[in-house]
PDB file of N, CA, C and O in Angstrom:
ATOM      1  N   UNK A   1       0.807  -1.186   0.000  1.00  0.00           N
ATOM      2  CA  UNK A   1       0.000   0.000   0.000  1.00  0.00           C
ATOM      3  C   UNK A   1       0.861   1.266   0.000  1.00  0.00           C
ATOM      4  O   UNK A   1       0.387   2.341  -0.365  1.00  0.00           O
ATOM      5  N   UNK A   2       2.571   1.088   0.554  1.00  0.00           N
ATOM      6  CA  UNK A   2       2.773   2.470   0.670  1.00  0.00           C
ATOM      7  C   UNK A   2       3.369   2.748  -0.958  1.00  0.00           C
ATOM      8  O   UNK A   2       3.771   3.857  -1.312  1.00  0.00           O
ATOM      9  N   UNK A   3       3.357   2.137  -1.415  1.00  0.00           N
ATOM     10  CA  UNK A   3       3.646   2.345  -3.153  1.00  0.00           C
ATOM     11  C   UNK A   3       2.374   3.032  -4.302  1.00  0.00           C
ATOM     12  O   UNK A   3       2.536   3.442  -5.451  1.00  0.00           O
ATOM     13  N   UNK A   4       0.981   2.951  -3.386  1.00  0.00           N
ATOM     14  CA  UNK A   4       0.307   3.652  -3.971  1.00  0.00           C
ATOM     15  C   UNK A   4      -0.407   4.871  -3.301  1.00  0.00           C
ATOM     16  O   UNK A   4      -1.172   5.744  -3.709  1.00  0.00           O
ATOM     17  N   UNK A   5       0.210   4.535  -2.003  1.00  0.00           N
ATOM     18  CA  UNK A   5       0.047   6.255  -1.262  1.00  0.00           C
ATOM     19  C   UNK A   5       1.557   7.067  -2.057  1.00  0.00           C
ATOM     20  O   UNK A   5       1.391   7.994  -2.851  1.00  0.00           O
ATOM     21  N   UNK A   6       2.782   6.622  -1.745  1.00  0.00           N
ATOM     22  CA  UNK A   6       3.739   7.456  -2.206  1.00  0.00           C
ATOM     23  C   UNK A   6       3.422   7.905  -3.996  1.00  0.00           C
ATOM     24  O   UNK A   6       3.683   9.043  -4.388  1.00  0.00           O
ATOM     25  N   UNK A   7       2.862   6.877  -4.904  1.00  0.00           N
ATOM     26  CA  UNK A   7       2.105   7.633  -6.179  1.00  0.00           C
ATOM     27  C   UNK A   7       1.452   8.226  -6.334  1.00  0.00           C
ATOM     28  O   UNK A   7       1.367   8.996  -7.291  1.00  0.00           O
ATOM     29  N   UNK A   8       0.424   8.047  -5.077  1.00  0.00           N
ATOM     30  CA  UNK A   8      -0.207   9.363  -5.025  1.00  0.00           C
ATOM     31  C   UNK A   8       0.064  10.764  -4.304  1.00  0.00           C
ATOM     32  O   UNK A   8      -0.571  11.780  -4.590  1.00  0.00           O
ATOM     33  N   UNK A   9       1.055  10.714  -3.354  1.00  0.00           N
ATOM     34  CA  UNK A   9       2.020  11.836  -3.210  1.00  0.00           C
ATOM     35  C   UNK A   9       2.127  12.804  -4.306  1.00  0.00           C
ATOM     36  O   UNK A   9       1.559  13.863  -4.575  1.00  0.00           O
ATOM     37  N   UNK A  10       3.142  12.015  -4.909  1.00  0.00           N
ATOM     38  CA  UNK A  10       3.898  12.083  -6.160  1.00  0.00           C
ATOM     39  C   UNK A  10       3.347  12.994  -7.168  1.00  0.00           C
ATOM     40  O   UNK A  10       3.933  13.939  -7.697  1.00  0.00           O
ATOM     41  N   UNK A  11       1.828  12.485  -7.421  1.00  0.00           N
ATOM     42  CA  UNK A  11       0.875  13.601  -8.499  1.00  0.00           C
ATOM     43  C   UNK A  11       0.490  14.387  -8.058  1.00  0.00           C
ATOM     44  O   UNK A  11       0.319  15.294  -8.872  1.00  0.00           O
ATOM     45  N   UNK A  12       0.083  14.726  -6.699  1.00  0.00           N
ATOM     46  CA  UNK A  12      -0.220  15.583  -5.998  1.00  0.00           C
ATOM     47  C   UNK A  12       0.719  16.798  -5.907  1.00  0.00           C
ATOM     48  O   UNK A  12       0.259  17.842  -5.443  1.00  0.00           O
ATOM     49  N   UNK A  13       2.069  16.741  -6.336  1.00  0.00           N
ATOM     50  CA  UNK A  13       2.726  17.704  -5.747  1.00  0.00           C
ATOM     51  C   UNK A  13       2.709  18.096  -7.652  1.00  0.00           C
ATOM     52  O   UNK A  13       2.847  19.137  -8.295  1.00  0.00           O
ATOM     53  N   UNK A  14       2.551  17.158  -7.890  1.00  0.00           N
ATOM     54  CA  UNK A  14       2.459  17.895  -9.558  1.00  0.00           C
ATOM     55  C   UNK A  14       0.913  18.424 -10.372  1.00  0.00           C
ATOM     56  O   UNK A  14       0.670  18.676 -11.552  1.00  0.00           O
ATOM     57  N   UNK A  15       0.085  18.444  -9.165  1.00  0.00           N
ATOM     58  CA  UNK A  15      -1.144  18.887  -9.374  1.00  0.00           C
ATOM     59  C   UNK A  15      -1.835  17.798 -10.071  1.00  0.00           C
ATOM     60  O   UNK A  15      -2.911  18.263 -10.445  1.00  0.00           O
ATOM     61  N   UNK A  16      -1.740  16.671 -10.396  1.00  0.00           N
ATOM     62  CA  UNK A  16      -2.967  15.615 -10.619  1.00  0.00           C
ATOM     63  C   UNK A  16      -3.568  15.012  -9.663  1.00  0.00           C
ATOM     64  O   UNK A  16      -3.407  15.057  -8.444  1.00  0.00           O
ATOM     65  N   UNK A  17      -4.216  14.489 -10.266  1.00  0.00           N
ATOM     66  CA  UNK A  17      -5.550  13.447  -9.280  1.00  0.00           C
ATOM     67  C   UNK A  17      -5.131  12.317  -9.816  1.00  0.00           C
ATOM     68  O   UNK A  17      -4.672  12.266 -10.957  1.00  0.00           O
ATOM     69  N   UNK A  18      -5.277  11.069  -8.859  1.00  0.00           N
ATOM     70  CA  UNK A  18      -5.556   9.981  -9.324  1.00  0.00           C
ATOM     71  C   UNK A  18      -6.747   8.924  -8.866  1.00  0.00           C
ATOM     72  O   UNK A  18      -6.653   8.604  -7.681  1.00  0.00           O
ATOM     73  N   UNK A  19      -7.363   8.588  -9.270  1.00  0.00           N
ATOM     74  CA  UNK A  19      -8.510   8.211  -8.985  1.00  0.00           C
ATOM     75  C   UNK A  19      -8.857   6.478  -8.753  1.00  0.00           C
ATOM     76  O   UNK A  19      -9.290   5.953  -9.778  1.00  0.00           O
ATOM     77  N   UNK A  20      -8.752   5.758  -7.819  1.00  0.00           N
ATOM     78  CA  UNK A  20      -8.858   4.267  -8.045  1.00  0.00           C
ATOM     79  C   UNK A  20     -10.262   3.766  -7.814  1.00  0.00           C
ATOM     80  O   UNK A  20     -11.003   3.929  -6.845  1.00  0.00           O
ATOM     81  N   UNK A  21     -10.420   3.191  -8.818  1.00  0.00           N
ATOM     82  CA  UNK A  21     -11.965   2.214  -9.268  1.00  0.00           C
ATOM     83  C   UNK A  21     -12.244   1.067  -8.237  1.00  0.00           C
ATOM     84  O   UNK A  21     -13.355   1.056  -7.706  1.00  0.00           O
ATOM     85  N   UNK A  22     -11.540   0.324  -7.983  1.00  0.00           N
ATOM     86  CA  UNK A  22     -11.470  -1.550  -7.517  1.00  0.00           C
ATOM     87  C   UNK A  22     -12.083  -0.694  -5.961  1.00  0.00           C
ATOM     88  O   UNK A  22     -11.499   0.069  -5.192  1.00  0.00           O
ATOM     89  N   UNK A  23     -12.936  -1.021  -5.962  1.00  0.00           N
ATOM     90  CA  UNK A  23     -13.755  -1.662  -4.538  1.00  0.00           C
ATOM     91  C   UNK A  23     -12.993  -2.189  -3.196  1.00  0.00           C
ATOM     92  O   UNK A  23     -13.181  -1.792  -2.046  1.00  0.00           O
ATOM     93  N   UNK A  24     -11.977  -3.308  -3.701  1.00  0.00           N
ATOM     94  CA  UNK A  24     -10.796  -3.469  -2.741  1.00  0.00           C
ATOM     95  C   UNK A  24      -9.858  -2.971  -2.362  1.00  0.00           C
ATOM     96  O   UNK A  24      -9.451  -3.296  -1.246  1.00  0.00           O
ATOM     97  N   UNK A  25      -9.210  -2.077  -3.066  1.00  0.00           N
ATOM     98  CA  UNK A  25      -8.025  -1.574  -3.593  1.00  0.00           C
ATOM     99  C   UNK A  25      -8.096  -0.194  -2.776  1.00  0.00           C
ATOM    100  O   UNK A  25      -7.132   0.405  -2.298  1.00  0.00           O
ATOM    101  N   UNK A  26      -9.286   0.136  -2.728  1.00  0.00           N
ATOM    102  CA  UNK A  26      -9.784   1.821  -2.274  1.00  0.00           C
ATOM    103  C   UNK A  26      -9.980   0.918  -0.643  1.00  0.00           C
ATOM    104  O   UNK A  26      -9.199   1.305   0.227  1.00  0.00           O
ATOM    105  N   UNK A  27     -10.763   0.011  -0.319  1.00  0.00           N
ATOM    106  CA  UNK A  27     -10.945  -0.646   1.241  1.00  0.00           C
ATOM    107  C   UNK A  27      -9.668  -0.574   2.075  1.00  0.00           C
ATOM    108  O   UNK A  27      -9.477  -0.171   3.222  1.00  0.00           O
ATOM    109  N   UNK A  28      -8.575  -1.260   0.842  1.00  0.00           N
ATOM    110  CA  UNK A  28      -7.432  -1.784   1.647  1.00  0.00           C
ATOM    111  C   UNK A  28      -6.615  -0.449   2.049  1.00  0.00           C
ATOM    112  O   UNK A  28      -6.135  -0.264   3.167  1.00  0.00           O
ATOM    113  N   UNK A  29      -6.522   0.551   0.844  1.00  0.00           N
ATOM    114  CA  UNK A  29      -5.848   1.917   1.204  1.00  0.00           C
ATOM    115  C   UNK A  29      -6.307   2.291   2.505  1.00  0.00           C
ATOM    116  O   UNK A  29      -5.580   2.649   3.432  1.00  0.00           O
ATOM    117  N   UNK A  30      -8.150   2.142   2.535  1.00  0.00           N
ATOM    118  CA  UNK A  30      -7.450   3.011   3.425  1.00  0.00           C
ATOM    119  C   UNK A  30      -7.668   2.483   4.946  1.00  0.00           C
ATOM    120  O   UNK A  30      -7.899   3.101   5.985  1.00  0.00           O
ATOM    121  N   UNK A  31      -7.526   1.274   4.707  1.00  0.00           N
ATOM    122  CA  UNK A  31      -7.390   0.382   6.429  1.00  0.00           C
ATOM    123  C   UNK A  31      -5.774   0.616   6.719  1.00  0.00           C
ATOM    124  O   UNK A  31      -5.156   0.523   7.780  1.00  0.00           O
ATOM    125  N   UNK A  32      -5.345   0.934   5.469  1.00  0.00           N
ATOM    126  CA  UNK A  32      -3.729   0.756   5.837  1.00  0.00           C
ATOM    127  C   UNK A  32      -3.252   2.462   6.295  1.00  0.00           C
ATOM    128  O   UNK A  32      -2.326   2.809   7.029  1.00  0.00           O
ATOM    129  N   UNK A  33      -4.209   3.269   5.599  1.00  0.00           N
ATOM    130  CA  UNK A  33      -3.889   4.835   6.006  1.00  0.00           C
ATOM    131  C   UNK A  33      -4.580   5.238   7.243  1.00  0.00           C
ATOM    132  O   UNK A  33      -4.309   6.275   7.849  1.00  0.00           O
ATOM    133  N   UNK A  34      -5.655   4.226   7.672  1.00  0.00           N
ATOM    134  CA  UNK A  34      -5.803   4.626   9.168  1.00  0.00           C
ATOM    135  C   UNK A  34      -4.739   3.718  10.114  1.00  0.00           C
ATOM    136  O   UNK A  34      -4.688   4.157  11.262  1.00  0.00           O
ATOM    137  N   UNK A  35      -4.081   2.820   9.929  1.00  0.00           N
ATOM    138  CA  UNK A  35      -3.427   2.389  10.748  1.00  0.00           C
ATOM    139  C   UNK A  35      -1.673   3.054  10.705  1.00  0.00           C
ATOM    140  O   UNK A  35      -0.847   2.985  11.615  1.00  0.00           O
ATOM    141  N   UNK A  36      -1.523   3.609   9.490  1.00  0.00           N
ATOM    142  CA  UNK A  36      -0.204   4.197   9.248  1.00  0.00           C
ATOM    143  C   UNK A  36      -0.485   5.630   9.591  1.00  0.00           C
ATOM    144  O   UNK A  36       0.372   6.502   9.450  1.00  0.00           O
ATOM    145  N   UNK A  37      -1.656   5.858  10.028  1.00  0.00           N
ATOM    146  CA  UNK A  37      -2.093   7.699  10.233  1.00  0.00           C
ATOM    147  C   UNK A  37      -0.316   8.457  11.023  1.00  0.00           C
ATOM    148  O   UNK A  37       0.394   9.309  10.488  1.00  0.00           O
ATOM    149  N   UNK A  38      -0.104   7.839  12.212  1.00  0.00           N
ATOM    150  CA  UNK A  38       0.929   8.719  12.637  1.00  0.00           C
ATOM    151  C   UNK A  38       2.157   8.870  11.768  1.00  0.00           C
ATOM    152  O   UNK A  38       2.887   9.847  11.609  1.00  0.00           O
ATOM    153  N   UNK A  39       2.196   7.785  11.301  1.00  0.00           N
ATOM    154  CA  UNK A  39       3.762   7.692  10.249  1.00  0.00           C
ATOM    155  C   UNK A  39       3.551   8.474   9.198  1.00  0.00           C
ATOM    156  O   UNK A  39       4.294   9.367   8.791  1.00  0.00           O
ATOM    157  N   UNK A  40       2.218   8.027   8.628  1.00  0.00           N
ATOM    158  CA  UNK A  40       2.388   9.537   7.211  1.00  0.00           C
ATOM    159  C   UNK A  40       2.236  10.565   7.588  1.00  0.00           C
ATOM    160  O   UNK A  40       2.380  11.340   6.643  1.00  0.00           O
ATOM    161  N   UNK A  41       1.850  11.440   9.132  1.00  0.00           N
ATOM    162  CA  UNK A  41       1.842  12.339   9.272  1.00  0.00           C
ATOM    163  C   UNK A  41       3.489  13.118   9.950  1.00  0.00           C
ATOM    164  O   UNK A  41       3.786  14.308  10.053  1.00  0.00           O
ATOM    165  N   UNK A  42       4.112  12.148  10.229  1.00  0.00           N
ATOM    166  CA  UNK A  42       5.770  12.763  10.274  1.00  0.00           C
ATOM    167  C   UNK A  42       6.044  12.783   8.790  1.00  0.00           C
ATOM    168  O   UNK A  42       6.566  13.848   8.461  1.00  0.00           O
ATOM    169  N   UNK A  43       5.847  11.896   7.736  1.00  0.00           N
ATOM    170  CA  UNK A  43       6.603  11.868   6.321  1.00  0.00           C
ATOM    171  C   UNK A  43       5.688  13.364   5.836  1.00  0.00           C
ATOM    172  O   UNK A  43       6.061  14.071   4.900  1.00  0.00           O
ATOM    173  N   UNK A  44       4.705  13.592   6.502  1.00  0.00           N
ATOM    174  CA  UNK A  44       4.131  14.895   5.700  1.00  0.00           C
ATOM    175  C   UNK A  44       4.635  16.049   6.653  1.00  0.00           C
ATOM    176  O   UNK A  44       4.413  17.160   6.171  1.00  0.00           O
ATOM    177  N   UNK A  45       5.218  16.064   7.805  1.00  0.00           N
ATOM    178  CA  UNK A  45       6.234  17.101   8.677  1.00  0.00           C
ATOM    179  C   UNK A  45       5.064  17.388   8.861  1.00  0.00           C
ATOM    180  O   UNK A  45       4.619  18.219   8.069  1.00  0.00           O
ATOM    181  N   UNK A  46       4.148  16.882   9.878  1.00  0.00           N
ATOM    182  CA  UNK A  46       3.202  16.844  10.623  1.00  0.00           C
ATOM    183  C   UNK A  46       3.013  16.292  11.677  1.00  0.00           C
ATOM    184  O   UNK A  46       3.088  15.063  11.658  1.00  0.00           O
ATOM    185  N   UNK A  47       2.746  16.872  12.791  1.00  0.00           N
ATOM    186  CA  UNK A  47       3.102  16.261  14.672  1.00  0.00           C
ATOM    187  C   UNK A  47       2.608  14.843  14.587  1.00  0.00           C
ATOM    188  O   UNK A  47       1.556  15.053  13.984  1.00  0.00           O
ATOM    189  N   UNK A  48       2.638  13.862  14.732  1.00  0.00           N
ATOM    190  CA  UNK A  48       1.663  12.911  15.022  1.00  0.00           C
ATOM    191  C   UNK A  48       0.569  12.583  16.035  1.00  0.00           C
ATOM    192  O   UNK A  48       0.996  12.423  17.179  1.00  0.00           O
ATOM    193  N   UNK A  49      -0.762  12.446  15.866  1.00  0.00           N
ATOM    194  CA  UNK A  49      -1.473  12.470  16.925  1.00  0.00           C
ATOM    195  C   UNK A  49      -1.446  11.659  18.176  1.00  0.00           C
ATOM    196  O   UNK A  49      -2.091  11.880  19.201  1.00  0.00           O
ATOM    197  N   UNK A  50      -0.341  10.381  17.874  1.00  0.00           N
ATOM    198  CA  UNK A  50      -0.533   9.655  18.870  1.00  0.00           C
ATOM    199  C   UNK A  50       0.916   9.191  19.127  1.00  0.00           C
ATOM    200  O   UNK A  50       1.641   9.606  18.224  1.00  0.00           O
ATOM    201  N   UNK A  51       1.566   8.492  20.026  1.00  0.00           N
ATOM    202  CA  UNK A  51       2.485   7.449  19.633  1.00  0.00           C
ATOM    203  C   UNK A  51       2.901   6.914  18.631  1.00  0.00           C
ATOM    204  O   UNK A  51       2.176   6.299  17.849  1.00  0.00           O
ATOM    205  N   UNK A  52       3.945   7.044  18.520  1.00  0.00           N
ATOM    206  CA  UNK A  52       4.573   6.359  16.382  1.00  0.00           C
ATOM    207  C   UNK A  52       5.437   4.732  16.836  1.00  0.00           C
ATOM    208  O   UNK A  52       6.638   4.668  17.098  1.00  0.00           O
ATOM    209  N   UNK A  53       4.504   3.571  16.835  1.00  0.00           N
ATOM    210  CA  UNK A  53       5.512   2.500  16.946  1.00  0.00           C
ATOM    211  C   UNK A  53       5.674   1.906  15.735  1.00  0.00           C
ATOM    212  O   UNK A  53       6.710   1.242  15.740  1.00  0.00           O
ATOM    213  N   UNK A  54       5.011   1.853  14.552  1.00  0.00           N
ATOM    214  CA  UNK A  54       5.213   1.304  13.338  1.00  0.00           C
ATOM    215  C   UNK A  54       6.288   2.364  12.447  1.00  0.00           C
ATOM    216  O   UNK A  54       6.882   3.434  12.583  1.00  0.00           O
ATOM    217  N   UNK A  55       6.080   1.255  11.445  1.00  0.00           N
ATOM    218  CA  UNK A  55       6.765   2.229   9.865  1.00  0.00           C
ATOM    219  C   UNK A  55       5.994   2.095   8.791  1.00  0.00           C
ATOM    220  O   UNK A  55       4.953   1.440   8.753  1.00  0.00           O
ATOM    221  N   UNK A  56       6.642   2.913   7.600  1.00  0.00           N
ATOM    222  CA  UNK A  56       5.656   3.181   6.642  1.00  0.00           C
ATOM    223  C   UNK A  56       5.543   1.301   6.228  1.00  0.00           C
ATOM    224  O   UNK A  56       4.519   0.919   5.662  1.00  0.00           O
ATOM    225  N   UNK A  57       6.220   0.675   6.435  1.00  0.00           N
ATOM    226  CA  UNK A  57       6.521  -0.689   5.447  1.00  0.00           C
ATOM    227  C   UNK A  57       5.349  -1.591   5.931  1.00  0.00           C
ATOM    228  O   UNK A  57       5.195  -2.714   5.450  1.00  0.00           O
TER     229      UNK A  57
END
């Protein structure tokens, strides 16, 4: 998952959108972006809201 959050970084800083279709694909993002919430919020130089014991991986 962090290969299609960091792609979507990526367009973002170049002003696109990217948009994903699959039903699963959009579920799994974002079970994995609520559980990675504190870590992408240091990679975005943002305080973290809680305790940081994981990594992006």
């Amino acid at each position: 998952m962090y290969l299609y959050w960091r792609i979507q970084q990526d367009l973002n800083t170049l002003g696109e959108v990217i948009r994903f279709h699959d039903p699963s694909l959009i579920r799994s993002l974002r079970i994995w972006v609520g559980k990675k919430s504190g870590v992408l919020a240091m990679a975005e130089d943002r305080f973290p809201v809680g305790p940081c014991e994981s990594s992006l991986n």
